[in-house]
N, CA, C and O atoms as CSV, one atom per row, in Angstrom:
chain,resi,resn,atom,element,x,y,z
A,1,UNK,N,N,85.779,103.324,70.132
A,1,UNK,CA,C,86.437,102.361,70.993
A,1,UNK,C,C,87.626,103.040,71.661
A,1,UNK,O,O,88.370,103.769,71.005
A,2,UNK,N,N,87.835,102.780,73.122
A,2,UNK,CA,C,88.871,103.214,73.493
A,2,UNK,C,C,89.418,102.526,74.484
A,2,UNK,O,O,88.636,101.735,75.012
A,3,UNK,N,N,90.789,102.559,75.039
A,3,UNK,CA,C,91.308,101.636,75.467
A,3,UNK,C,C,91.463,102.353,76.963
A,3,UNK,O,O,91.394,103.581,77.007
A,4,UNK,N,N,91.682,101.559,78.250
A,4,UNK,CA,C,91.578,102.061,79.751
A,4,UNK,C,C,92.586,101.189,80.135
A,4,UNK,O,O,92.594,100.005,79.798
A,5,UNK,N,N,93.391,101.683,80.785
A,5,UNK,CA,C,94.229,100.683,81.534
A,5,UNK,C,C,94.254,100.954,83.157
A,5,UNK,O,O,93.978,102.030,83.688
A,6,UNK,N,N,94.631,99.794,83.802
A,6,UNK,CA,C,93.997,99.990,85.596
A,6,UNK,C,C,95.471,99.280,85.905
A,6,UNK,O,O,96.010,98.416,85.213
A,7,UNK,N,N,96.054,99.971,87.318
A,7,UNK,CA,C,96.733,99.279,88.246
A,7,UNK,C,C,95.814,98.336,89.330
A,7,UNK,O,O,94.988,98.664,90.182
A,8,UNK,N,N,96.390,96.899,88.862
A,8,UNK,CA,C,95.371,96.400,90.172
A,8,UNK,C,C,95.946,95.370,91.064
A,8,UNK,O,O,97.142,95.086,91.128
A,9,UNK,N,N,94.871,94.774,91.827
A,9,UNK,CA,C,95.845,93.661,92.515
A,9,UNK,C,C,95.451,92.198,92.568
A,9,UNK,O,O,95.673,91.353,93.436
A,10,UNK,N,N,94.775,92.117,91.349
A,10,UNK,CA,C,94.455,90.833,90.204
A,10,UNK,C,C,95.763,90.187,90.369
A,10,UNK,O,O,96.586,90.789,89.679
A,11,UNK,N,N,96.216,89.337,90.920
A,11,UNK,CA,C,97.763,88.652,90.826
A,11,UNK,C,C,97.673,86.963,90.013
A,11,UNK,O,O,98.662,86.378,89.570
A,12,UNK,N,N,96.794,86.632,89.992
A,12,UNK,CA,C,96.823,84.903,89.585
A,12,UNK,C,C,95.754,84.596,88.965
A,12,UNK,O,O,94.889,85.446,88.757
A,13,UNK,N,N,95.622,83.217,88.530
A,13,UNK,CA,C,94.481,82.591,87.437
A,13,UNK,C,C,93.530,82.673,88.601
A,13,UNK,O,O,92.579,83.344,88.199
A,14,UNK,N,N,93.328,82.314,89.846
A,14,UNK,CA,C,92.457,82.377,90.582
A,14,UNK,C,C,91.276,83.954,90.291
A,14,UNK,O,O,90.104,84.237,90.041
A,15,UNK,N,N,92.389,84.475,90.504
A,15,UNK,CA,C,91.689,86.473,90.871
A,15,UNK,C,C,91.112,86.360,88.922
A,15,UNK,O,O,90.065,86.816,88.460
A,16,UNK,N,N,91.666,85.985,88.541
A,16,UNK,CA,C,91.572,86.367,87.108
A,16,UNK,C,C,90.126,85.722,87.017
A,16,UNK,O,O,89.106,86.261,86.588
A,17,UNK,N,N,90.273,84.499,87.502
A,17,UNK,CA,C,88.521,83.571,87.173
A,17,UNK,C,C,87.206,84.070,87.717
A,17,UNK,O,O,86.082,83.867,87.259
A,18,UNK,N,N,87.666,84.966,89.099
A,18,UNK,CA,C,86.740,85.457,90.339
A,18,UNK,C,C,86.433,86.948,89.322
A,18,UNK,O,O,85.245,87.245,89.450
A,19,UNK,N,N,87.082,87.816,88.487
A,19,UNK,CA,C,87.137,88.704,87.940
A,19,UNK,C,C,86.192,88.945,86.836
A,19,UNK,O,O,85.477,89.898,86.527
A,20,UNK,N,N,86.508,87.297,86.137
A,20,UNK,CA,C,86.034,87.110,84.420
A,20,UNK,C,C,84.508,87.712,84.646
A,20,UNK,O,O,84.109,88.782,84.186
A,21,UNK,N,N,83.647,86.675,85.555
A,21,UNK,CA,C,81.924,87.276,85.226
A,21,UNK,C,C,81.468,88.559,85.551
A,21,UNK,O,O,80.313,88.926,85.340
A,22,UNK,N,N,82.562,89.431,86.188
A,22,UNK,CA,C,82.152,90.562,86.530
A,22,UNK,C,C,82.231,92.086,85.835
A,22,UNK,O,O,81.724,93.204,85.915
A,23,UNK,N,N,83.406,91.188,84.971
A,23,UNK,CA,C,84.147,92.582,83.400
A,23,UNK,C,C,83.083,92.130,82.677
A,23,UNK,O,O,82.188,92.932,82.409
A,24,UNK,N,N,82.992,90.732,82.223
A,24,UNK,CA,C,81.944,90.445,81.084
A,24,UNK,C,C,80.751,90.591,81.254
A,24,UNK,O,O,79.978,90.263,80.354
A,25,UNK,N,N,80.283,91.121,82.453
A,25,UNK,CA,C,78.932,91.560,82.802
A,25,UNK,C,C,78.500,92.945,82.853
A,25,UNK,O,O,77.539,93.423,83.456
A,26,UNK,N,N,79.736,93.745,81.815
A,26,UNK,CA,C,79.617,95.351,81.916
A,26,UNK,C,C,79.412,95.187,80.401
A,26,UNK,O,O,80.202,94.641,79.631
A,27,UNK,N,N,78.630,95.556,80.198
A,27,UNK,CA,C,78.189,95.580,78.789
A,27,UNK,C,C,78.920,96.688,77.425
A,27,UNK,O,O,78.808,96.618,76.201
A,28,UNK,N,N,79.480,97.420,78.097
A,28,UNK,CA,C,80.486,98.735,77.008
A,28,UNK,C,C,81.857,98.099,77.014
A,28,UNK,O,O,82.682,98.601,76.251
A,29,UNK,N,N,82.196,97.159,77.695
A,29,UNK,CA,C,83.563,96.372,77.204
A,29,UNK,C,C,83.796,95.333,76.530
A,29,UNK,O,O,83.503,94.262,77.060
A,30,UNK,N,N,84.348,95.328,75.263
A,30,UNK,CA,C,84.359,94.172,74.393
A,30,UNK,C,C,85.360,93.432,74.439
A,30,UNK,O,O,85.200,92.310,73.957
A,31,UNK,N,N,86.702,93.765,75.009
A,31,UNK,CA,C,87.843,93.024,75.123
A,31,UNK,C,C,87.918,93.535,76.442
A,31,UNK,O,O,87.410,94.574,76.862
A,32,UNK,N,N,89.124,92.068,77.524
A,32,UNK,CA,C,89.824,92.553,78.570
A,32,UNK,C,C,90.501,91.818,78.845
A,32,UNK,O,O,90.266,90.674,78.456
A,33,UNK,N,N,91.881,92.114,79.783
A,33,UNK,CA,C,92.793,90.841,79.729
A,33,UNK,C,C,93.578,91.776,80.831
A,33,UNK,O,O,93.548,93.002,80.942
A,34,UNK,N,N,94.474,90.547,81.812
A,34,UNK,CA,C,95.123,91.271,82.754
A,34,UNK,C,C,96.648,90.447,82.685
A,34,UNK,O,O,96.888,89.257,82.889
A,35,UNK,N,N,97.634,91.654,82.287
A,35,UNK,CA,C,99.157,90.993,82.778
A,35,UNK,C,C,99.198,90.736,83.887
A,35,UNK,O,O,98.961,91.668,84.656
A,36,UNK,N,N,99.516,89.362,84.484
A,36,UNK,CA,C,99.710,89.327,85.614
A,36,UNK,C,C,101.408,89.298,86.060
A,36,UNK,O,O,101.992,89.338,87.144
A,37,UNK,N,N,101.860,89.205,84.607
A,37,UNK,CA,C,103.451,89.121,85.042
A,37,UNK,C,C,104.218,90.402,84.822
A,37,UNK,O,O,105.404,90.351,84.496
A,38,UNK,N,N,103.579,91.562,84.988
A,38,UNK,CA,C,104.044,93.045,84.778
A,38,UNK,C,C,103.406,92.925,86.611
A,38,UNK,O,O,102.476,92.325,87.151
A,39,UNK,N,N,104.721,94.038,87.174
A,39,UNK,CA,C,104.691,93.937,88.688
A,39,UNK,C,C,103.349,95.035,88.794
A,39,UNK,O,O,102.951,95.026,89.959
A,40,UNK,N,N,102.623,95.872,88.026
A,40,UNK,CA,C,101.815,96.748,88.279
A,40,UNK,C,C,100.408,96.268,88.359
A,40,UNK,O,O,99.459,96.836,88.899
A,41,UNK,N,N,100.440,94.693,87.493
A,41,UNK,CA,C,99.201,94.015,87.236
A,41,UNK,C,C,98.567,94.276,86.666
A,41,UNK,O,O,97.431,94.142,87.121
A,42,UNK,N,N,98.647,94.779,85.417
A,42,UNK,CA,C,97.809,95.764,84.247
A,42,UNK,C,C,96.784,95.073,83.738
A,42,UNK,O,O,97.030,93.968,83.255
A,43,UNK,N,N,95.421,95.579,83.742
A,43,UNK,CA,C,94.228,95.508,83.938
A,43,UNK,C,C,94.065,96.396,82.522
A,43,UNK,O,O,93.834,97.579,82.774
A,44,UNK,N,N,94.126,96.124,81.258
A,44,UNK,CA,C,93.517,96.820,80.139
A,44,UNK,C,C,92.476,96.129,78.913
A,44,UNK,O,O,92.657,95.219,78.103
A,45,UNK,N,N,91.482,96.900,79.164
A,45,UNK,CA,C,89.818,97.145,78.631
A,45,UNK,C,C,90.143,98.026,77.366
A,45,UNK,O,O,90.688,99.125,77.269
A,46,UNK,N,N,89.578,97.092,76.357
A,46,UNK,CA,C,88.921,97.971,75.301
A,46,UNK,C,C,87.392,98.140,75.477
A,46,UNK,O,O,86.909,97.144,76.015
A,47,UNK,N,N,86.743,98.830,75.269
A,47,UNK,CA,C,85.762,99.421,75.653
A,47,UNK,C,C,85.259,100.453,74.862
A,47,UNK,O,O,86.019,101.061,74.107
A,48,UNK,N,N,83.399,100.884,74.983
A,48,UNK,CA,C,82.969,102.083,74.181
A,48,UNK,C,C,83.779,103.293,75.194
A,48,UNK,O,O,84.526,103.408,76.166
A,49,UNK,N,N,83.039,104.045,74.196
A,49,UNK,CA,C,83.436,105.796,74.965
A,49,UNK,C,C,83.079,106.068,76.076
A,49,UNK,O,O,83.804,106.775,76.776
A,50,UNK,N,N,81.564,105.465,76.668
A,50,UNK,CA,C,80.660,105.805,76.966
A,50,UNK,C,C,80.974,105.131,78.817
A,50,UNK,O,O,80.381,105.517,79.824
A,51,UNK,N,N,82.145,103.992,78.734
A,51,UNK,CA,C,82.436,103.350,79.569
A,51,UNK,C,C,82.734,104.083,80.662
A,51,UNK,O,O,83.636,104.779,80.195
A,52,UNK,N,N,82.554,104.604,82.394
A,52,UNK,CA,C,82.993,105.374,82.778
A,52,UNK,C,C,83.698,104.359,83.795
A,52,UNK,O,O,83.405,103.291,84.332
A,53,UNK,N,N,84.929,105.368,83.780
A,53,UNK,CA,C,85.897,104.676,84.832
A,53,UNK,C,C,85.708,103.737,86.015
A,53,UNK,O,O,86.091,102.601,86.295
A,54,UNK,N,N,84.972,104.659,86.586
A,54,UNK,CA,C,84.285,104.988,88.485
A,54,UNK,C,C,83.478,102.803,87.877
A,54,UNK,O,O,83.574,101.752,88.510
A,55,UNK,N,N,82.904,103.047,86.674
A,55,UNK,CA,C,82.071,101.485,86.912
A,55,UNK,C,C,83.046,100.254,87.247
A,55,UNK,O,O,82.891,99.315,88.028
A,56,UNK,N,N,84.027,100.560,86.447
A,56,UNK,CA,C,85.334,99.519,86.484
A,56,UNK,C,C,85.873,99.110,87.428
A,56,UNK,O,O,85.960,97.885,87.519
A,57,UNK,N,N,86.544,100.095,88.683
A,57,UNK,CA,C,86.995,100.517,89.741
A,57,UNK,C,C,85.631,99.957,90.329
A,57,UNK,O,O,85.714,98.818,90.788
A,58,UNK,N,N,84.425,100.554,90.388
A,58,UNK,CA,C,83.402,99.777,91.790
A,58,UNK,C,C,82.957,98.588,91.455
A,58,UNK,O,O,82.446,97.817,92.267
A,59,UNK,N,N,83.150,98.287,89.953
A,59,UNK,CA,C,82.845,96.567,90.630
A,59,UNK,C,C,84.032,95.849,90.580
A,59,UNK,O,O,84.005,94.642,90.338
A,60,UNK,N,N,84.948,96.374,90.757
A,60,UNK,CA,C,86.016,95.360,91.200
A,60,UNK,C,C,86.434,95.677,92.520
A,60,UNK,O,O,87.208,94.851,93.004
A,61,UNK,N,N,86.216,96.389,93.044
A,61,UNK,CA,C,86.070,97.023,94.865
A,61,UNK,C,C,85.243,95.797,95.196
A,61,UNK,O,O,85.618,94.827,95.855
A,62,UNK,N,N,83.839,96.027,94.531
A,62,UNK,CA,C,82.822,94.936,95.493
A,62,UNK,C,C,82.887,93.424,95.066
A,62,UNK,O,O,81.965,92.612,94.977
A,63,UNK,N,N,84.099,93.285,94.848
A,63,UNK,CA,C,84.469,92.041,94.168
A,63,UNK,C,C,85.686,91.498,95.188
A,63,UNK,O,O,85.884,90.303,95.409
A,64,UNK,N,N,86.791,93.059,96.009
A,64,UNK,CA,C,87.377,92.784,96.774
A,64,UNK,C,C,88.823,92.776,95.970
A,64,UNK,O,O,89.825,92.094,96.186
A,65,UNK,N,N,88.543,93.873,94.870
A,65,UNK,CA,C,90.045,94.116,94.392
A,65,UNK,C,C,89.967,95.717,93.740
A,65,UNK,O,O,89.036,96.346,93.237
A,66,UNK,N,N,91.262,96.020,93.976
A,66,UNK,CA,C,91.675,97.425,93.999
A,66,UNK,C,C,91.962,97.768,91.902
A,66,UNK,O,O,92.358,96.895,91.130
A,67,UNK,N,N,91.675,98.963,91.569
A,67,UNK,CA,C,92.126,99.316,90.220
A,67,UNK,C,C,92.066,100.881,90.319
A,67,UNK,O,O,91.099,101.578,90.627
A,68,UNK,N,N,93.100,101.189,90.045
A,68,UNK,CA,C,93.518,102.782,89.780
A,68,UNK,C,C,94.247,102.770,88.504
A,68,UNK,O,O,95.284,102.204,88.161
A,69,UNK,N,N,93.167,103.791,87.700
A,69,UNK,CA,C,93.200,104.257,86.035
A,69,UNK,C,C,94.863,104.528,85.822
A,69,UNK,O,O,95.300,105.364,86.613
A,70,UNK,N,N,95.693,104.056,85.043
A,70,UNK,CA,C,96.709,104.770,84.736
A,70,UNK,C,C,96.862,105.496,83.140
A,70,UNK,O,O,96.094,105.205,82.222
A,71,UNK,N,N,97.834,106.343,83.026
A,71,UNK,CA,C,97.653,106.660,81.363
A,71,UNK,C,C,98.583,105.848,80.594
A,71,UNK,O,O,98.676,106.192,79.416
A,72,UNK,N,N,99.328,104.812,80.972
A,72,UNK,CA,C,100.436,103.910,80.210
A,72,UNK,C,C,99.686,102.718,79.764
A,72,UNK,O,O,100.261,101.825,79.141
């Protein structure tokens, strides 16, 4: 298990609801949750090993929201 954290621009319960079926529809992530009250919008996934970044980042592109991996 390992943990990923994303800068994104998830800001509200709205983005958060439009978000939910699309994390829970990646099958290597077992937990996810987004601060929306940290100004960076932290987007952190527990997840297998096996999870690759690039999946995270493109379906939340074709969803119409931005996430860039950070190491914090």
């Amino acid at each position: 298990m390992e943990t990923l954290k994303f800068k994104t621009n998830i800001k509200c319960g709205g983005c958060i609801a439009a978000v939910t079926p699309i994390l829970n529809n990646i099958p290597e992530i077992s937990k996810w949750e987004v601060d929306i009250e940290n100004p960076e919008k932290t987007l952190t996934i527990q997840a297998d090993e096996q999870l690759e970044v690039a999946t995270v980042v493109d379906a939340l592109e074709k969803a119409g929201y931005t996430a860039t991996e950070t190491n914090s």
